[in-house]
C-alpha positions in Angstrom: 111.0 74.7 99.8 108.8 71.5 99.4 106.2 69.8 100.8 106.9 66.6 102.4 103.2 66.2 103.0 100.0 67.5 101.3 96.1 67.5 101.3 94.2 68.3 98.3 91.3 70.2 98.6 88.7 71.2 95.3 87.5 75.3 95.6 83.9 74.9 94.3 82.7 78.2 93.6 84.7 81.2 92.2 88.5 80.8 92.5 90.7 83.6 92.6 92.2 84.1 89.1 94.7 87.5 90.3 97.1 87.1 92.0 96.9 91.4 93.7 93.1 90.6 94.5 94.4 87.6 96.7 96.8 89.9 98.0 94.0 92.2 99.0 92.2 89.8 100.5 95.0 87.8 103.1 96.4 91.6 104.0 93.0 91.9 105.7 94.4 89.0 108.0 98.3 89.8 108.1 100.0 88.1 110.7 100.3 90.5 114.0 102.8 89.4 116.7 100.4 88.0 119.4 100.0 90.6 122.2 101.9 89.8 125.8 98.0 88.8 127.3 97.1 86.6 124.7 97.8 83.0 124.2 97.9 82.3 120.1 97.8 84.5 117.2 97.9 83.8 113.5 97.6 85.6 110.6 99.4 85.4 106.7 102.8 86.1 105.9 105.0 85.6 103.2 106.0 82.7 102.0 109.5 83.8 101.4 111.0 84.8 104.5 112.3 87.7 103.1 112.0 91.6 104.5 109.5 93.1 101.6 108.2 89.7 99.9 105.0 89.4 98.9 102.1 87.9 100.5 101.5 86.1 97.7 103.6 84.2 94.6 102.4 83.0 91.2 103.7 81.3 88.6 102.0 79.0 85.9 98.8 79.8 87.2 99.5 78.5 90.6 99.4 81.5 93.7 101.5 80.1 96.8 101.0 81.7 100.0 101.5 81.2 104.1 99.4 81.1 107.2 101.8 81.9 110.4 101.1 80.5 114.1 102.1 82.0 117.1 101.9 79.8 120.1 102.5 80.6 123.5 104.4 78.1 125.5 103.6 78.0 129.3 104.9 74.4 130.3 101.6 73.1 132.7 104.4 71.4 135.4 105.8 75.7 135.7 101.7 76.5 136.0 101.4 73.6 139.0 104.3 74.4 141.1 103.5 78.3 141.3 99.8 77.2 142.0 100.3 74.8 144.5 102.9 78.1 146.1 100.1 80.4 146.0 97.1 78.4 147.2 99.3 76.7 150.1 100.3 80.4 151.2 96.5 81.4 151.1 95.2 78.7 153.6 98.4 79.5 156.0 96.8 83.2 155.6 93.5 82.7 155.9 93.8 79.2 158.2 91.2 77.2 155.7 91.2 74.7 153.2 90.1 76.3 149.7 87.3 75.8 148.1 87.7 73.9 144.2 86.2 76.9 142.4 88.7 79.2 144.8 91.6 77.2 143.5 90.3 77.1 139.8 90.1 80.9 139.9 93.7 81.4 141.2 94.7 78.7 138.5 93.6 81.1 135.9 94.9 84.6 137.2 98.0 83.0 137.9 98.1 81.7 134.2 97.4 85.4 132.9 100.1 86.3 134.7 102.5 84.2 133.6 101.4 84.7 130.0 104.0 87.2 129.3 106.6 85.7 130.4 106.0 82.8 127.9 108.2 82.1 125.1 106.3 81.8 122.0 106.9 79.3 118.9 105.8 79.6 115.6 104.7 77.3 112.8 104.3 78.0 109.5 101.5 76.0 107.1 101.9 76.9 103.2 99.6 76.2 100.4 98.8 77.1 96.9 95.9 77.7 94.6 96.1 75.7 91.3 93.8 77.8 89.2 93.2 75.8 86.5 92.7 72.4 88.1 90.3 74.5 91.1 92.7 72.9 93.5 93.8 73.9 97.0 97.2 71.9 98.0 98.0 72.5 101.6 101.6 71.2 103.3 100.2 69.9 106.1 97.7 66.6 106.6 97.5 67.1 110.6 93.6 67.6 110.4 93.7 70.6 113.0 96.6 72.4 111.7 94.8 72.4 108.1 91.4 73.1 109.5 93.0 76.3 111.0 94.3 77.3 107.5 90.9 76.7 105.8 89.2 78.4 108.3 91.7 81.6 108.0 91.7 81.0 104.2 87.9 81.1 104.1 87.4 84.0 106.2 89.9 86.5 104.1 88.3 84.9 100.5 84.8 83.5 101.3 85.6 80.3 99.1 84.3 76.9 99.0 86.6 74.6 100.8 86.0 70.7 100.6 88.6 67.6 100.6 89.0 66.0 97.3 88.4 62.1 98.3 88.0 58.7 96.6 85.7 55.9 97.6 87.1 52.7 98.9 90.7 53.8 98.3 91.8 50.9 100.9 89.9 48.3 98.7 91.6 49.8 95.8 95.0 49.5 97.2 94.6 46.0 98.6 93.2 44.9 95.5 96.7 46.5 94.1 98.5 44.1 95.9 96.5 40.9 96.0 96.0 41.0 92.1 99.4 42.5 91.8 98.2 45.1 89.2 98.9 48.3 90.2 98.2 51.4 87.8 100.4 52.7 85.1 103.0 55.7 85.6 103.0 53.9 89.5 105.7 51.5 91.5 105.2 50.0 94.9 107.7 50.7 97.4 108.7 48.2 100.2 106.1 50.0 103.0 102.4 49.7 104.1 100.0 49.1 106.5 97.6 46.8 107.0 94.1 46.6 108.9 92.2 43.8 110.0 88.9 45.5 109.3 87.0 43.1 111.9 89.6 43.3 114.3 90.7 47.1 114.6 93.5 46.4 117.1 95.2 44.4 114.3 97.4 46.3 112.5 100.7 45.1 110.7 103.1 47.9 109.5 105.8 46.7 106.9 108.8 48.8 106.3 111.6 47.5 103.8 109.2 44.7 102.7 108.4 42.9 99.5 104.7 43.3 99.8 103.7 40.9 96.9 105.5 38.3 99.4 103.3 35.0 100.7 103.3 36.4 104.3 101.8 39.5 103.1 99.0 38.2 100.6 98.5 35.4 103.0 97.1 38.0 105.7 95.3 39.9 102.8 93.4 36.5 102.1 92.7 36.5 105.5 91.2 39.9 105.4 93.5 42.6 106.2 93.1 45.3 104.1 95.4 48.3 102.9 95.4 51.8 104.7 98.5 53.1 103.9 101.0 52.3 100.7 104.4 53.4 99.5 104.5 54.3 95.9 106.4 56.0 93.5 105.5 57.9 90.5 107.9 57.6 87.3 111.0 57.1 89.5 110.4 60.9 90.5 108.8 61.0 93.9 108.2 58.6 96.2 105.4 59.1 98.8 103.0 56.9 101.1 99.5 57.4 99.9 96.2 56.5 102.9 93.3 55.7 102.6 91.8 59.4 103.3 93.7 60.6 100.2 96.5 62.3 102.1 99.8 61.6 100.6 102.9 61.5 103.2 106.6 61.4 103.0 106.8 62.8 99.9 110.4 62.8 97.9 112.1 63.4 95.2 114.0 61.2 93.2 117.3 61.6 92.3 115.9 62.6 88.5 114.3 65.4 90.3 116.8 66.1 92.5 119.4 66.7 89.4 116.3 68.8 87.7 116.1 71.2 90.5 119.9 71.6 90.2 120.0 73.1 87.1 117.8 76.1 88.0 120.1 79.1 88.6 119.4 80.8 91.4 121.4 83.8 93.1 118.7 85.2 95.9 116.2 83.3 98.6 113.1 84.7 96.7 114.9 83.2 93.0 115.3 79.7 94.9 111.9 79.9 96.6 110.6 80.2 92.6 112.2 77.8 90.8 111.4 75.4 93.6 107.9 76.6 93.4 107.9 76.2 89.7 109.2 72.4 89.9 107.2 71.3 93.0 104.1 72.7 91.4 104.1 71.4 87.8 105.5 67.9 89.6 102.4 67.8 92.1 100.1 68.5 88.9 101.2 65.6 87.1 101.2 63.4 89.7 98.2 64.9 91.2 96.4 64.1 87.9 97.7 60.7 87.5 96.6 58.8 90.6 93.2 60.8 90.6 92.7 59.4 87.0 93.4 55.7 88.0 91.2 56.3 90.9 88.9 57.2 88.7 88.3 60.8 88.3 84.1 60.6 88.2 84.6 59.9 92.7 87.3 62.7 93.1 85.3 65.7 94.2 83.2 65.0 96.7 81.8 68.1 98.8 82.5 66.0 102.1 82.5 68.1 105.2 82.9 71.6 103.6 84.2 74.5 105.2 82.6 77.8 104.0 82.2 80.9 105.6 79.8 81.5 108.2 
């Protein structure tokens, strides 16, 4: 299992360091199937979806564990055509128009009602502690999907949550490009956007594309500037970094690929592990890279943390 996406976080006060007191901690907020009145539900599970796993695996220093959502679906066109049933038959009956707040009422019993009849999907968000680089790496970069981790994450541990970021990291980028001096340990792909900063509704995204081309540095003389770039890192992943410090279609080389090929593995949980162990050290590395070019001393900024209440 790997992440195709991620979002780096920094844990700024004591980071769990054992693995059973994490445990401890995310049992207090186990997943519970969401009850046939109640909309959503979420709660940690394993990571490996295995009867008996663990809530939480560690290797290297590096504890991986899973927030599950429970969402009930009640499609809003089902919702309309039973309320516009229901309030048509109560004006025959009562031979009156009803009132807004009469119709909004019905519209909610009617939706408790249904409720239980719903079907209900479930998403899963992983995300791993990195112990010794204080780091919080989360699968996902859909802002409220990881908010709702951090905010579970937060309430089972009490930690310090806050985004790792970099200053002017679409200056940096375009500056890659225009001067054609990217860093070291670094390629760029053939995909990008570009912004004009004065002109918001001008945006130019470039797929299969040399970017050091005329057209493109002609629009960067012209202002545009980079929000989101394709890169690879030592012909081992390729992945499209933005401007927020998110990193995006992440994947693995064919270098990587044949690495992951040699681990034996005869069960799911043995897979799950050596995955973990590759994906992990690789994320490290590359982690650790392209926050040292970006220079390391704007890396941790406490921007918009989340900390218990």
């Amino acid at each position: 299992m790997w992440f195709k996406q991620l979002q780096v976080f920094h844990l700024s006060n004591q980071v769990p360091t054992s693995p059973e007191k994490l445990m401890e901690q995310l049992q207090a907020l186990a997943f519970t199937p969401c009850p046939p009145s109640m909309p959503f539900s979420m709660g940690f599970v394993s990571p490996v979806d295995e009867e008996g796993a663990s809530l939480v695996r560690t290797f290297n220093g590096r504890m991986m564990f899973c927030l599950q959502i429970e969402d009930k679906i009640l499609p809003a066109s089902v919702v309309r055509q039973e309320l516009k049933e229901k309030i048509k038959k109560m004006e025959q009956a009562e031979d009156r128009r009803l009132r807004q707040s009469e119709k909004n009422t019905y519209k909610d019993e009617l939706y408790m009602t249904l409720l239980p009849r719903a079907f209900s999907r479930f998403t899963r968000l992983y995300a791993y502690i990195d112990t010794a680089k204080k780091w919080l790496v989360v699968s996902t970069t859909n802002v409220k999907k990881y908010e709702q981790f951090i905010s579970m994450l937060v309430k089972a541990t009490q930690l310090e949550v806050s985004p790792v970021s970099v200053l002017d990291l679409s200056h940096k980028m375009t500056r890659w490009l225009k001067n054609q001096d990217y860093p070291a340990h670094f390629s760029v792909e053939t995909s990008g956007v570009l912004m004009d900063p004065d002109q918001v509704s001008r945006v130019i995204r470039c797929q299969h594309q040399d970017l050091f081309a005329p057209g493109i540095q002609t629009l960067i003389g012209d202002g545009c500037e980079v929000t989101q770039l394709g890169l690879c890192w030592q012909d081992r992943i390729s992945f499209v970094l933005q401007d927020n410090f998110t990193l995006r279609s992440l994947k693995c080389q064919e270098e990587l690929v044949a690495q992951m090929n040699e681990m034996e593995a005869e069960t799911k949980q043995q897979r799950f592990d050596a995955d973990f162990i590759i994906m992990s050290e690789t994320f490290s590395q590359l982690l650790t890279d392209l926050l040292t070019c970006l220079c390391a001393e704007e890396t941790s900024l406490p921007v918009n943390r989340m900390s218990a209440a």
